[in-house]
C-alpha positions as CSV (number, residue, x, y, z in Angstrom):
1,X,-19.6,39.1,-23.0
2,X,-16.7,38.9,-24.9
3,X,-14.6,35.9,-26.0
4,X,-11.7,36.4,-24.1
5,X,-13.6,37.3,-20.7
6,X,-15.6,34.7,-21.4
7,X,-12.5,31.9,-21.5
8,X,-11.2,33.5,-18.7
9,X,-14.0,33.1,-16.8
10,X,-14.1,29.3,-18.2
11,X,-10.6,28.5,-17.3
12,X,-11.4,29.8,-13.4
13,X,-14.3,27.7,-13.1
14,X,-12.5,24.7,-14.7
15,X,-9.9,25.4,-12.1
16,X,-12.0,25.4,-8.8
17,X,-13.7,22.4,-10.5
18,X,-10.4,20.5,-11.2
19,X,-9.2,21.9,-7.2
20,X,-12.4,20.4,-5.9
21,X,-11.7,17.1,-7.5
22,X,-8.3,16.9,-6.6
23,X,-9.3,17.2,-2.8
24,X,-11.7,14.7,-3.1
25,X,-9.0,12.0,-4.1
26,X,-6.4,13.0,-1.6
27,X,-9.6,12.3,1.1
28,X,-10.7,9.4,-0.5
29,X,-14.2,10.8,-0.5
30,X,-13.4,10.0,-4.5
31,X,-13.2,6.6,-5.1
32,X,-11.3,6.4,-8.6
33,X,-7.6,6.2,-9.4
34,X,-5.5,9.5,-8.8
35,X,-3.7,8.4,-12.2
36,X,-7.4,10.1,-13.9
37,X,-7.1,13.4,-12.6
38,X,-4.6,14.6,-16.0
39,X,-6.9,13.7,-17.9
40,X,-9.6,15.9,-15.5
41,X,-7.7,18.9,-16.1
42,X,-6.3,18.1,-19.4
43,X,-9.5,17.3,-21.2
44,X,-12.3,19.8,-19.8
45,X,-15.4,18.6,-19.0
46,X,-15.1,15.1,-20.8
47,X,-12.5,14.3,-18.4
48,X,-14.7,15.7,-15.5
49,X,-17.7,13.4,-16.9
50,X,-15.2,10.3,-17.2
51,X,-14.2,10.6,-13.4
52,X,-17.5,10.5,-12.5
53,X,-18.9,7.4,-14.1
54,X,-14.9,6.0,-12.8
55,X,-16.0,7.1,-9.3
56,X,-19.7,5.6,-10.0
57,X,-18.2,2.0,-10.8
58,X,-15.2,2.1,-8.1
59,X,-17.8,3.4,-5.4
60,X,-20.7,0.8,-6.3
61,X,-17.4,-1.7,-6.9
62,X,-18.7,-2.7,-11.1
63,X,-14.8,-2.4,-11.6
64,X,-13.9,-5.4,-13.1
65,X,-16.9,-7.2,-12.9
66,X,-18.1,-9.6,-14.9
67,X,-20.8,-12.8,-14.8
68,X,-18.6,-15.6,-13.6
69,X,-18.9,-18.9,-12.4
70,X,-17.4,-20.2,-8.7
71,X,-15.6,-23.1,-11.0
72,X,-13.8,-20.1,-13.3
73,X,-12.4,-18.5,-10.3
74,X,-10.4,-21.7,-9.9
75,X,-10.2,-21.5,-6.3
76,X,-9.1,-24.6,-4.3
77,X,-8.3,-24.9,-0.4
78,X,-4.8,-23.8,-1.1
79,X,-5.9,-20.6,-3.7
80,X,-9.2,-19.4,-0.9
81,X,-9.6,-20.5,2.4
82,X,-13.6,-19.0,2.8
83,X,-13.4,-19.7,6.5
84,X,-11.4,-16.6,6.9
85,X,-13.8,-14.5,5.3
86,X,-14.7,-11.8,8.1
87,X,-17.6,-9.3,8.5
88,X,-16.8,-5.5,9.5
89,X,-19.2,-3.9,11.6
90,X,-20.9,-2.2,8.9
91,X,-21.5,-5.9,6.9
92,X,-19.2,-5.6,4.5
93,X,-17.0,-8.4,3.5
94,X,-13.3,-8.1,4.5
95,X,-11.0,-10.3,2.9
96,X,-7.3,-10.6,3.6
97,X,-5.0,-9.4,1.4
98,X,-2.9,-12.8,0.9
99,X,-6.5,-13.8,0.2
100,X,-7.0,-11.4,-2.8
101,X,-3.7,-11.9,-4.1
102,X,-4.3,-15.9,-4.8
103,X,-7.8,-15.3,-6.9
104,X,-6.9,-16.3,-10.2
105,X,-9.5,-13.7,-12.0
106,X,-7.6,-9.9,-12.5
107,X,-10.9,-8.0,-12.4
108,X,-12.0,-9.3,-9.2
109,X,-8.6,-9.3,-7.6
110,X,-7.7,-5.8,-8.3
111,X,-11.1,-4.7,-7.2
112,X,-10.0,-6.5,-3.7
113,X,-7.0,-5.0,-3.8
114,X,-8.1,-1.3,-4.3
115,X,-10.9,-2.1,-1.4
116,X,-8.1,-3.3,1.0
117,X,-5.6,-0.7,-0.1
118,X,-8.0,2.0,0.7
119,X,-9.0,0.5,4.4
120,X,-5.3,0.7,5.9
121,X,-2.6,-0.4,3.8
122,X,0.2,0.1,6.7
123,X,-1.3,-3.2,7.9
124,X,0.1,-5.2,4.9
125,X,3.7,-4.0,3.9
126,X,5.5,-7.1,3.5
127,X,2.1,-7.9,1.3
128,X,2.6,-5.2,-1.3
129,X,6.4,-5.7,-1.4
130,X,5.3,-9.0,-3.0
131,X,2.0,-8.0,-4.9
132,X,4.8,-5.3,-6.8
133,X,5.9,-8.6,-8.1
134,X,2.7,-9.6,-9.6
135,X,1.8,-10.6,-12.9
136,X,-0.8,-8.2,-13.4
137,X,0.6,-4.6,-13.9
138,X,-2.1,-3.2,-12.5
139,X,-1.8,-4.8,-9.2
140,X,1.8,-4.3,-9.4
141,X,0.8,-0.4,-9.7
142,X,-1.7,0.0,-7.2
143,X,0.9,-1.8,-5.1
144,X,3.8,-0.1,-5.8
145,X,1.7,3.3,-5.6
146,X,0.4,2.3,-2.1
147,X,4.1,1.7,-0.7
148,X,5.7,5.0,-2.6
149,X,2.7,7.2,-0.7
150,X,3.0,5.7,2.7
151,X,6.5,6.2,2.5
152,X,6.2,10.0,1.7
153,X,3.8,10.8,4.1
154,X,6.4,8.8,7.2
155,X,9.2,10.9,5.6
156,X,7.4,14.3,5.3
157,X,6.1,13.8,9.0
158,X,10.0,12.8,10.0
159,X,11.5,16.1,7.7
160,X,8.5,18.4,9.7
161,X,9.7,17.0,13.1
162,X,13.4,17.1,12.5
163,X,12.9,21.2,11.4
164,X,10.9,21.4,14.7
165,X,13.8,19.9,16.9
166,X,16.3,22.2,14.9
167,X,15.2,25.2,15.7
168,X,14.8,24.6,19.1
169,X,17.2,21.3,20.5
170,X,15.9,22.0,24.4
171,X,12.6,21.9,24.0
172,X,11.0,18.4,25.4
173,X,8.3,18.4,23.6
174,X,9.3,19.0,20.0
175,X,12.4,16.0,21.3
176,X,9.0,13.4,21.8
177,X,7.8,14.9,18.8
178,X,10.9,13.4,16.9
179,X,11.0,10.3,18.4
180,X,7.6,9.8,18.1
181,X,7.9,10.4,14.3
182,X,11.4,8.5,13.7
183,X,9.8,5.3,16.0
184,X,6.8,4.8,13.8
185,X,8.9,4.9,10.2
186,X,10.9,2.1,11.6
187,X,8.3,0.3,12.9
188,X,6.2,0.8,9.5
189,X,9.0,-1.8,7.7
190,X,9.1,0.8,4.5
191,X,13.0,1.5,5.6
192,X,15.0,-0.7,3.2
193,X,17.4,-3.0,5.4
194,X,20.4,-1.1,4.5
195,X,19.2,1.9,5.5
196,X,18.0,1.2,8.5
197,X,21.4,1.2,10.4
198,X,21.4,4.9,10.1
199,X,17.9,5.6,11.3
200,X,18.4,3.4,14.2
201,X,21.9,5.1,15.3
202,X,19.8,8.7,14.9
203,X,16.9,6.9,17.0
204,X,20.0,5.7,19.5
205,X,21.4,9.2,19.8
206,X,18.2,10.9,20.2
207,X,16.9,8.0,23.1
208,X,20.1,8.8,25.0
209,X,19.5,12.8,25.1
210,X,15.5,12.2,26.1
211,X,17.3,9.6,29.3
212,X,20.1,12.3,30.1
213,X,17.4,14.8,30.5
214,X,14.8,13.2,31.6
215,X,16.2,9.9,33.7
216,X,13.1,8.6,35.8
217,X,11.8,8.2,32.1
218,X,11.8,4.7,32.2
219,X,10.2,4.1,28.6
220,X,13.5,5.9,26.6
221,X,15.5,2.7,28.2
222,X,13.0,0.4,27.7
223,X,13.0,1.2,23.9
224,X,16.9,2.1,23.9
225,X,17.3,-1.9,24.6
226,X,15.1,-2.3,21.9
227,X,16.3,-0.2,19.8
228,X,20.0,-1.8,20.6
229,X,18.7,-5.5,20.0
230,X,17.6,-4.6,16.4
231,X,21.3,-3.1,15.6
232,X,22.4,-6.5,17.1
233,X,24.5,-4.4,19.7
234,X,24.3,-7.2,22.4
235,X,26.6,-5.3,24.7
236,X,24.7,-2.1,24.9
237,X,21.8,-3.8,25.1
238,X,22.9,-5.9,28.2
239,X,24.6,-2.7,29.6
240,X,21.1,-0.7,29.3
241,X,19.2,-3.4,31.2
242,X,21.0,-3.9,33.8
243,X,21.0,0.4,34.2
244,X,17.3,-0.7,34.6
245,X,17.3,-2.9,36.9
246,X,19.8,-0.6,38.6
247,X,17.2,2.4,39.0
248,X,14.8,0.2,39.1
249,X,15.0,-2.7,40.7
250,X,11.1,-3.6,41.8
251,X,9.7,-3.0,38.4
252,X,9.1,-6.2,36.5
253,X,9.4,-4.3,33.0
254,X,13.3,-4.3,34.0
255,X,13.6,-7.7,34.8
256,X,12.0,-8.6,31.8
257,X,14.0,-6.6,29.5
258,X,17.0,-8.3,30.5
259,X,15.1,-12.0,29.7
260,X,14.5,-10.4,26.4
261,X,18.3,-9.9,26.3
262,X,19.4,-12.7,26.9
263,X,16.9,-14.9,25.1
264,X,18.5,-12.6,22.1
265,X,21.7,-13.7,23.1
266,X,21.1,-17.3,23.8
267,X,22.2,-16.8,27.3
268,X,20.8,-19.7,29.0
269,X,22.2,-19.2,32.3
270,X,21.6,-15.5,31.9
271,X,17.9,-16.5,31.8
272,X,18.1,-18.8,34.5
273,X,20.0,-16.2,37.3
274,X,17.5,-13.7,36.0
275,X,14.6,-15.7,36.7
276,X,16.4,-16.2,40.2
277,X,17.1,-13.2,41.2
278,X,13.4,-11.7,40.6
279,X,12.3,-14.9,43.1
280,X,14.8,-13.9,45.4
281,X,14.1,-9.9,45.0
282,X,10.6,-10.2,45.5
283,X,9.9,-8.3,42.4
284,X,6.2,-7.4,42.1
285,X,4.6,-8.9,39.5
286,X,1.1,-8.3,37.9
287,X,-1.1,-11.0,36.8
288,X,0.6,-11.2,33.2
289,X,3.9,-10.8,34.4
290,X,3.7,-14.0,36.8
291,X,2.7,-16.0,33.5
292,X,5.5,-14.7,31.8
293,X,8.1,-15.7,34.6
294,X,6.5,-18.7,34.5
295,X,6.7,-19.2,31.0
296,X,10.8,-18.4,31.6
297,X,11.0,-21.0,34.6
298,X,9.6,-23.7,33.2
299,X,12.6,-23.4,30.3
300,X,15.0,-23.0,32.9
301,X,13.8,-26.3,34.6
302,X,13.6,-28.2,31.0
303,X,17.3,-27.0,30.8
304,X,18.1,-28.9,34.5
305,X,16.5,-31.4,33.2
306,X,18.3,-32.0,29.7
């Protein structure tokens, strides 16, 4: 064999190698650090043979570790509380992240921190917008890391749908798809604040086609109130529910959008002639709905009373 066919046939080999490894990060079925993989491709087979002893000690969690006393953790009521410890159905220890970030020993909290990150960091945003402010740079990395891919993934899924609706603006489905898509980013609390007055009027305008074309819908106005609370539009908001209650005038999710208006608003009396009128209606009410008009009648009486 000759030296150039045999580099050639090297380099392919490295490269189905390096291809293999790079799927087994983005899957997680690779424990270690995506930041390793240049060195996988860049360094042949010594970088291969240093991903697996980092994917060894990340798997079997020796990252970090090192023979410590309970006292040197310096934990205190305030820095651990232990009661919160839970266990996951498959016996492993689950620790909350505000509960990671307040051990005072790096190795272990960064170890905590990876674990967490890699169960379902969507659940702690307002978390890692702090832990980016960490002392430690490598929890201010793995932090700022977990925010900047979350983030790409809730825009790449929002970029596919939005092509999708393009090319065809009449189709129903690929309109859900959009919503569905542009909903979830702004529920994920990754959109900085002053940004998120021009998702929300997109959201707005896209709600109001789904109700023109599809007006026994009653979710789109249920979540175009919604939507119009968080832009602080009171009078769209009060002007949606009451088109609710309009069409819909036995359905208690109606009548309790408009308490959720008016609570919004600090409408006191609103509340009260609200709560009135769905006695007076005979507005059928399911088991959790009756608590929650309770809930809103006794306030109205404490404000009769005061």
């Amino acid at each position: 064999m000759t030296l150039e066919r045999f580099l050639l046939c090297y380099l392919i080999l490295h490269g189905i190698v390096c291809l293999l490894i790079y799927i087994g990060i983005r899957t997680r079925f690779l424990k270690f650090t995506e930041q390793l993989f240049p060195m996988v491709v860049l360094v042949p087979v010594v970088g291969v043979v240093l991903a697996l002893i980092a994917d060894y000690h990340s798997r079997f969690r020796r990252v970090g570790i090192r023979p410590i006393d309970l006292e040197e953790l310096h934990l205190g009521d305030s820095d651990l509380r232990l009661k919160h410890l839970e266990d996951d159905p498959g016996g492993e220890t689950v620790l909350p992240l505000e509960e990671a970030m307040s051990i005072n020993d790096a190795g272990v909290r960064r170890q905590l921190m990876l674990d967490i990150l890699h169960q379902n960091p969507q659940e702690y945003v307002e978390l890692l917008r702090e832990a980016r402010m960490d002392e430690d740079i490598e929890v201010t990395h793995y932090a700022s890391t977990a925010m900047m891919e979350m983030q790409r993934d809730y825009e790449l899924s929002l970029q596919r749908a939005e092509k999708e609706y393009a090319t065809d603006p009449e189709d129903g489905g690929k309109l859900d798809r959009y919503l569905y898509c542009l909903k979830r980013y702004l529920d994920s609390g990754l959109i900085e604040e002053h940004i998120q007055f021009v998702y929300r009027s997109q959201y707005a305008d896209l709600l109001k086609k789904k109700r023109e074309r599809e007006p026994e819908d009653m979710s789109a106005g249920l979540l175009s109130v919604d939507n119009a609370l968080a832009l602080s539009n009171f009078t769209e908001a009060k002007a949606l529910s009451d088109e609710l209650i309009a069409r819909w005038p036995q359905r208690e999710e109606a009548w309790f959008t408009r308490l959720k208006v008016c609570r919004q608003m600090n409408d006191g009396p609103g509340i009260k002639d609200t709560v009135a009128q769905i006695k007076d209606r005979g507005v059928y009410l399911t088991p959790q709905g009756r608590a929650t008009l309770a809930f809103w009648d006794a306030d109205s009486r404490k404000e009769e009373t005061t």
